[in-house]
C-alpha positions in Angstrom: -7.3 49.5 -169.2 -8.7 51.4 -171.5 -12.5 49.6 -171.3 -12.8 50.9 -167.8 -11.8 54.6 -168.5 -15.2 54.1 -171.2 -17.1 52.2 -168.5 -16.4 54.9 -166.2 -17.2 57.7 -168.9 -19.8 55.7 -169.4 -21.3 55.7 -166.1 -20.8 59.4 -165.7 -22.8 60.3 -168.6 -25.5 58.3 -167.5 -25.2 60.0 -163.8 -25.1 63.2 -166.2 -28.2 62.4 -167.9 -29.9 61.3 -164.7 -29.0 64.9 -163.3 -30.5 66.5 -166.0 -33.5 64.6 -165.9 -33.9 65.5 -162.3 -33.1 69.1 -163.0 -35.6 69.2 -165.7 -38.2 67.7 -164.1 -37.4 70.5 -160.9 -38.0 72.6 -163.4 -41.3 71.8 -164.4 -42.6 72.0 -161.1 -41.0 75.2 -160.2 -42.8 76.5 -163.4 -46.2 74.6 -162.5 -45.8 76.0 -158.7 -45.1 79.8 -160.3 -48.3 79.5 -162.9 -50.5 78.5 -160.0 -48.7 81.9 -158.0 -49.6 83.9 -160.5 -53.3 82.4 -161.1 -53.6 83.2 -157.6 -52.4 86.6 -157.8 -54.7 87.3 -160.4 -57.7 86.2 -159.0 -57.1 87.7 -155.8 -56.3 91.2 -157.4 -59.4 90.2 -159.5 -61.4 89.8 -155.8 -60.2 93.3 -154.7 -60.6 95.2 -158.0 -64.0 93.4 -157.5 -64.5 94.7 -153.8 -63.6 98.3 -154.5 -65.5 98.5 -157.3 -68.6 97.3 -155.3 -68.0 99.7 -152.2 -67.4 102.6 -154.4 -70.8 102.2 -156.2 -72.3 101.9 -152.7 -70.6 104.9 -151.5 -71.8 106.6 -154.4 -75.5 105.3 -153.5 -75.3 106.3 -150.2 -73.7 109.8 -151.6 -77.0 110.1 -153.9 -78.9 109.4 -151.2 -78.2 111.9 -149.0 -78.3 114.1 -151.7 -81.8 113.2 -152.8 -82.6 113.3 -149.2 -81.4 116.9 -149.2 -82.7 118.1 -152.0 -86.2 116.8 -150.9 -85.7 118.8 -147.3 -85.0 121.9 -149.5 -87.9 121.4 -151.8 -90.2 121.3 -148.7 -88.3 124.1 -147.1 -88.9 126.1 -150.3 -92.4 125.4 -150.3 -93.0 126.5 -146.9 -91.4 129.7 -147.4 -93.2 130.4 -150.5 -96.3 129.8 -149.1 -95.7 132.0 -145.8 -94.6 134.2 -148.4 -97.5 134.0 -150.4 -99.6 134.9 -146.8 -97.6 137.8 -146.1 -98.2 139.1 -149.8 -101.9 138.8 -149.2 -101.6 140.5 -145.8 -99.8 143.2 -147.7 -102.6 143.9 -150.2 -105.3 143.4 -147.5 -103.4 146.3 -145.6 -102.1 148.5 -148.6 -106.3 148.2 -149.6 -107.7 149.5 -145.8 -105.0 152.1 -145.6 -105.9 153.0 -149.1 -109.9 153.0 -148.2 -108.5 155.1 -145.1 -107.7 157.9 -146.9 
C-alpha cells in the first residue's frame, strides 16, 4: 500500500527532524558549557598573571629594601672611617709639627 510506505517515510522524517533538533540543541549546550570553560580559564590565568605580578613587585620592594638598608649601613660605615681618618690626620700633623719643633 503505497500510503503506508509515505506514512512510514513520513514518520521517519519527523523522527529525523526530532534527532536533529535534539542534536542541535546538544550542541548549543556543549558550546555554552565550553564558553563558560574558557571564561573560566581566562579569569583564572587572569588571577595568576595577577598574583605574580603582585609578588614580583613585592619581591622587588623587599630587594630595594635591603638594598637601601645596605647602602645606609655603608654610608655610616663610611662616615666613621672618614672621621677616624680625619683624627689620625690631625694626630699626624700634631706629631709631624713636635718632631719638627724637635729638631
Amino acid at each position: 500500500d503505497p500510503d503506508k510506505g509515505v506514512d512510514l517515510l513520513q514518520k521517519d522524517v519527523a523522527r529525523l527532524q526530532n534527532e536533529v533538533v535534539d542534536l542541535k540543541s546538544q550542541l548549543r549546550k556543549a558550546e555554552d558549557k565550553c564558553n563558560e570553560l574558557e571564561k573560566e580559564q581566562n579569569a583564572r590565568s587572569n588571577r595568576l598573571k595577577a598574583d605574580v605580578y603582585e609578588n614580583s613587585m613585592e619581591l622587588l620592594r623587599e630587594v630595594q629594601k635591603g638594598h637601601n638598608e645596605v647602602q645606609e649601613a655603608a654610608a655610616k660605615r663610611i662616615k666613621f672611617l672618614e672621621s677616624g681618618l680625619e683624627q689620625a690626620q690631625a694626630e699626624i700633623a700634631s706629631l709631624e709639627q713636635a718632631a719638627t719643633q724637635l729638631e
